[in-house]
C-alpha positions as CSV (number, residue, x, y, z in Angstrom):
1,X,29.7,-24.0,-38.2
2,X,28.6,-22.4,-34.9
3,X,25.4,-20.8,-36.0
4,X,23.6,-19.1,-38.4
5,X,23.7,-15.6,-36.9
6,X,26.8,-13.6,-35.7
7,X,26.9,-10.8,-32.5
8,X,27.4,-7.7,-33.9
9,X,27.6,-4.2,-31.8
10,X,24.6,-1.3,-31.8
11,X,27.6,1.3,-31.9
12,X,30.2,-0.7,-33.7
13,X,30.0,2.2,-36.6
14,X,31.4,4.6,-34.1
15,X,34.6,2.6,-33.0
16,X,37.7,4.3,-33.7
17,X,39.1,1.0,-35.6
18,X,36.1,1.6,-37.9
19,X,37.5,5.2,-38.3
20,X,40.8,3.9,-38.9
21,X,39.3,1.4,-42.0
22,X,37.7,4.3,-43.4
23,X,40.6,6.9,-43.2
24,X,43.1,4.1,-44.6
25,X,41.1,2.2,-46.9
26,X,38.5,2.8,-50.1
27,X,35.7,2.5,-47.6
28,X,34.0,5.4,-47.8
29,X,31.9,5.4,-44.5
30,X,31.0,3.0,-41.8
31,X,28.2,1.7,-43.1
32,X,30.7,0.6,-45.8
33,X,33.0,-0.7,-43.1
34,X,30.3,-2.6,-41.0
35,X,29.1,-4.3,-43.9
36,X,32.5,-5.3,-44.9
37,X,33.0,-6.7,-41.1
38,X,29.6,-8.2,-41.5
39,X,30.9,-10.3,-44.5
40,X,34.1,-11.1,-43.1
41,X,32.8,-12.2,-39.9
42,X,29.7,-13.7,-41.2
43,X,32.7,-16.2,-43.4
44,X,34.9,-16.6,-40.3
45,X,31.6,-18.1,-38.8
46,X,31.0,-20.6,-41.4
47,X,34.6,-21.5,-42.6
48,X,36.8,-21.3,-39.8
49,X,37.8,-23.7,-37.3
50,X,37.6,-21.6,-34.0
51,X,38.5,-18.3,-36.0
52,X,41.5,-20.2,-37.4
53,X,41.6,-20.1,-41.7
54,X,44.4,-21.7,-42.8
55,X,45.2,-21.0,-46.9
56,X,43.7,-17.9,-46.5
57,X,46.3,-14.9,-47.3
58,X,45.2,-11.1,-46.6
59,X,45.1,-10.5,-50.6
60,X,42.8,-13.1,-50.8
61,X,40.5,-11.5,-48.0
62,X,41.0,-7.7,-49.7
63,X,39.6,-9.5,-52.8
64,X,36.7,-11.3,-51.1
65,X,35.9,-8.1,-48.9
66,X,36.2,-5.9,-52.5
67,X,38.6,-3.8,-50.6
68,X,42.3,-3.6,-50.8
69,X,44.2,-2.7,-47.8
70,X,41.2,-4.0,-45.4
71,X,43.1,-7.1,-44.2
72,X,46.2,-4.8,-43.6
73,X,44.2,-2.4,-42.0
74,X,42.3,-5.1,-39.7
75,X,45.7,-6.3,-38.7
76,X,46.9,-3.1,-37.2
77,X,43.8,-1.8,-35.2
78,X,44.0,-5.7,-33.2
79,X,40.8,-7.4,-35.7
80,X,43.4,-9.3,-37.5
81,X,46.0,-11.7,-37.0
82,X,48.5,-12.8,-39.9
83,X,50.7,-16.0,-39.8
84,X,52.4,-18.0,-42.5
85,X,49.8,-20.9,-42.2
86,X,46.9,-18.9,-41.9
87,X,44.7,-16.0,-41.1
88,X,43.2,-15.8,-37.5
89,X,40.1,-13.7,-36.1
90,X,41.2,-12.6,-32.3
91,X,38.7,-13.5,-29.5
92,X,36.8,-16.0,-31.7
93,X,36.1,-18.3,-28.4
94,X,34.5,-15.2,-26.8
95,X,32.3,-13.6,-29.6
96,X,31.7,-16.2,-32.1
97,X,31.6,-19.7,-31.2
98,X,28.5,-21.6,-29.8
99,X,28.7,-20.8,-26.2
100,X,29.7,-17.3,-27.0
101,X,26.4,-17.2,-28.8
102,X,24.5,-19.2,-25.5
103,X,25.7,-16.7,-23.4
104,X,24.3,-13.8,-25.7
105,X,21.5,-15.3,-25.9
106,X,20.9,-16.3,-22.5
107,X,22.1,-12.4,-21.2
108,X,19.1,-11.4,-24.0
109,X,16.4,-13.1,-22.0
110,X,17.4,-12.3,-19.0
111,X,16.8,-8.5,-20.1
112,X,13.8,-9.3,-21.8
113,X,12.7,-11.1,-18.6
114,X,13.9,-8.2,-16.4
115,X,12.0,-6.0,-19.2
116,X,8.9,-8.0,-18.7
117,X,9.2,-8.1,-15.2
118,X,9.2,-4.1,-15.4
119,X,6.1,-3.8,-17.4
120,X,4.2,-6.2,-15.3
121,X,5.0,-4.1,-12.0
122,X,4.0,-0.7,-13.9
123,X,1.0,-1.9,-15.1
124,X,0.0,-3.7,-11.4
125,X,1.2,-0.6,-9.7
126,X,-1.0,1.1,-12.2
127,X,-3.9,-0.9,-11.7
128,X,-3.4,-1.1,-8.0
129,X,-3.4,2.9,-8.5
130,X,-6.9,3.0,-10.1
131,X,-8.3,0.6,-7.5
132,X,-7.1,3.0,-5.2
133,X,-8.9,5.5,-6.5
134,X,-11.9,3.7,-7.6
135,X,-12.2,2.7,-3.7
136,X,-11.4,6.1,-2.1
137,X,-14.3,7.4,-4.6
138,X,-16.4,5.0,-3.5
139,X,-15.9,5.7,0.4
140,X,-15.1,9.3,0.7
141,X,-18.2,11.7,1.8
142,X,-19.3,14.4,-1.4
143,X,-22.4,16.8,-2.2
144,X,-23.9,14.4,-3.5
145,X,-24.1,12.5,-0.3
146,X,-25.2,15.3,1.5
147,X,-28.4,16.1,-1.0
148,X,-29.7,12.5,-0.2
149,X,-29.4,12.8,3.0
150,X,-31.3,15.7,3.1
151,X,-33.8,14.4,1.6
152,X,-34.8,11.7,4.6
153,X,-38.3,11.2,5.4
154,X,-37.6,10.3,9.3
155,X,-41.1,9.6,9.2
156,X,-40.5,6.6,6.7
157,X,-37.0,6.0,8.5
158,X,-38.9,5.1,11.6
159,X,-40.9,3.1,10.1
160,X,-38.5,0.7,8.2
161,X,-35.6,0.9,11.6
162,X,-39.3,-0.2,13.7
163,X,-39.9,-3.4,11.1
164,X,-36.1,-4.7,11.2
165,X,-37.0,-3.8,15.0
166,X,-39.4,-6.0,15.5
167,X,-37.2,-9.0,13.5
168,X,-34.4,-8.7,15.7
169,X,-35.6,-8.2,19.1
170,X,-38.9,-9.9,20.1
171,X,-41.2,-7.5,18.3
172,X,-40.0,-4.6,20.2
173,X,-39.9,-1.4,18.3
174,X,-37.3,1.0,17.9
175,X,-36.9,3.2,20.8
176,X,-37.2,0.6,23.1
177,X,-34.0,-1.1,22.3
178,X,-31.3,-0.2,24.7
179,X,-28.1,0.8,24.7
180,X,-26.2,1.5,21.6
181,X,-27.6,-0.6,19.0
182,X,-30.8,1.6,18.8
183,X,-28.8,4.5,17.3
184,X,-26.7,2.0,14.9
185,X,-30.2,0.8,13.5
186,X,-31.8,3.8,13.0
187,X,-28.6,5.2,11.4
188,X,-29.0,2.1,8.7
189,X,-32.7,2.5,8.0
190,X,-32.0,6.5,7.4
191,X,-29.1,5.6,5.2
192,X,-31.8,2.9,3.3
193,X,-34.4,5.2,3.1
194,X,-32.7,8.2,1.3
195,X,-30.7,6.0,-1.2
196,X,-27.5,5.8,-0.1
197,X,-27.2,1.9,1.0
198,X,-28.5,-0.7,-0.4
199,X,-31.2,-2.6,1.3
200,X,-30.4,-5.5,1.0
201,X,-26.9,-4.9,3.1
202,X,-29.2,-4.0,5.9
203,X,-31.6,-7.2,5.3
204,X,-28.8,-9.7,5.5
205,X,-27.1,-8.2,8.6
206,X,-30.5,-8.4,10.1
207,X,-30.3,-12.0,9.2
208,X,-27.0,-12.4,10.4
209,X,-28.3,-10.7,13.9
210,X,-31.0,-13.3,13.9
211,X,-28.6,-16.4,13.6
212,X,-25.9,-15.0,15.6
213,X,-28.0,-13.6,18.7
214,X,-24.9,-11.9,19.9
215,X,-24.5,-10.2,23.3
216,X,-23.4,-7.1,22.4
217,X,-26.1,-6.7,19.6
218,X,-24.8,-2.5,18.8
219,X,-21.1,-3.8,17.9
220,X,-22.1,-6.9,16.1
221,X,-24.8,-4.8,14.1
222,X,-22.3,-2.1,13.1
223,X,-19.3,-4.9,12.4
224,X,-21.5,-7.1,10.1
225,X,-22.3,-3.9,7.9
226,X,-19.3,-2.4,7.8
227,X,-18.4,-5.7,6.1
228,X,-20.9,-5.9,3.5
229,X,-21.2,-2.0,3.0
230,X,-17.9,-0.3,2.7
231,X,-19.2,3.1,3.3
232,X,-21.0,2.5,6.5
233,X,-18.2,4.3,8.7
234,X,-18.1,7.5,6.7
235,X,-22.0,7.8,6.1
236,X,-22.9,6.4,9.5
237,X,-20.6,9.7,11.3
238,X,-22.9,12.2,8.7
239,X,-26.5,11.0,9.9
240,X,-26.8,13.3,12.7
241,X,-30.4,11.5,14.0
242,X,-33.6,14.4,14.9
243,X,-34.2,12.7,18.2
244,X,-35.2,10.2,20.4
245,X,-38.0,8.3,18.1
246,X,-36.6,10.2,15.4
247,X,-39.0,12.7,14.7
């Protein structure tokens, strides 16, 4: 016995053989006709030796089957072969016998792998899609950005960009640092004061300032918060500072 399950076609009922067993047969449809070939196969599976049933006449088959003129019918569309010895089902080796079955089986995980495969690449592509759109929210300039901003107090912008000041450079206050770090600074303490960064990006670049001492203390300033505030480049080109001391 090679199994306990048989292959049987998704559109076997439209085969024109089927046709054929219904037009020459008592079958009335091919649901009749598949079942029948269920039967028959399903018996050829359990009883045969490699589709070979020797004994077994065609009247014996049109009895089993409930059918007369099946076996005869089988034998002319190519389902059916006839000897003296026996009764023989073509193409056993390839549809029915146990590697047959491994290679169905193995050709049915490999879809359902491919399948899988599919679905997982949708749904990463998917999520990779709402990342993308949860992070070009999260950077791009709105109204809403442009209300806190408006709502700066450069008085009390001056006053915080003077304290982190006077951490990073020898207690000097904010319009005596040079070159183009004073800007940068001033430009995070506005962005701090009206909401729209987080304070404690700017404390811990200020911190990282302080350990690094770098010589280039504008490019380092604007580097280490770009990294630990991801809208620091779009907000940082909306501040347009008041003036000098930023009044």
């Amino acid at each position: 016995m090679a199994g306990d399950w048989i292959k049987m076609r998704h559109d076997l009922g439209d085969d024109p053989a089927v046709i054929t067993l219904i037009a020459e047969t008592s079958c009335v449809d091919a649901d009749h006709v598949v079942g029948k070939l269920h039967k028959l196969w399903s018996w050829a599976d359990r009883q045969s030796r490699k589709g070979h049933a020797p004994g077994v006449t065609p009247q014996w088959l049109d009895t089993f089957l409930g059918c007369q003129g099946f076996a005869k019918v089988l034998k002319k569309v190519g389902w059916l072969r006839v000897t003296d010895e026996d009764i023989v089902i073509p193409k056993f080796d390839r549809h029915m016998s146990k590697s047959a079955k491994n290679r169905a089986l193995a050709a049915r995980r490999k879809v359902t792998q491919r399948s899988r495969t599919n679905r997982d690449n949708v749904v990463t592509r998917e999520e990779k899609r709402r990342e993308e759109t949860s992070l070009d929210r999260s950077i791009r300039f709105d109204s809403n950005d442009r209300r806190h901003l408006d709502s700066i107090s450069w008085e009390e912008t001056a006053e915080l960009a003077n304290r982190a000041a006077r951490k990073l450079i020898d207690g000097q206050v904010v319009d005596r640092v040079a070159g183009t770090f004073r800007p940068t600074l001033f430009t995070a303490a506005a962005l701090v004061q009206c909401g729209l960064m987080p304070a404690a990006a700017l404390a811990e670049t200020i911190q990282a300032m302080i350990v690094a001492k770098p010589k280039r203390p504008g490019g380092y300033f604007g580097k280490v918060l770009a990294d630990k505030f991801e809208r620091w480049d779009i907000l940082r080109a909306a501040v347009t500072l008041p003036g000098k001391d930023g009044d």
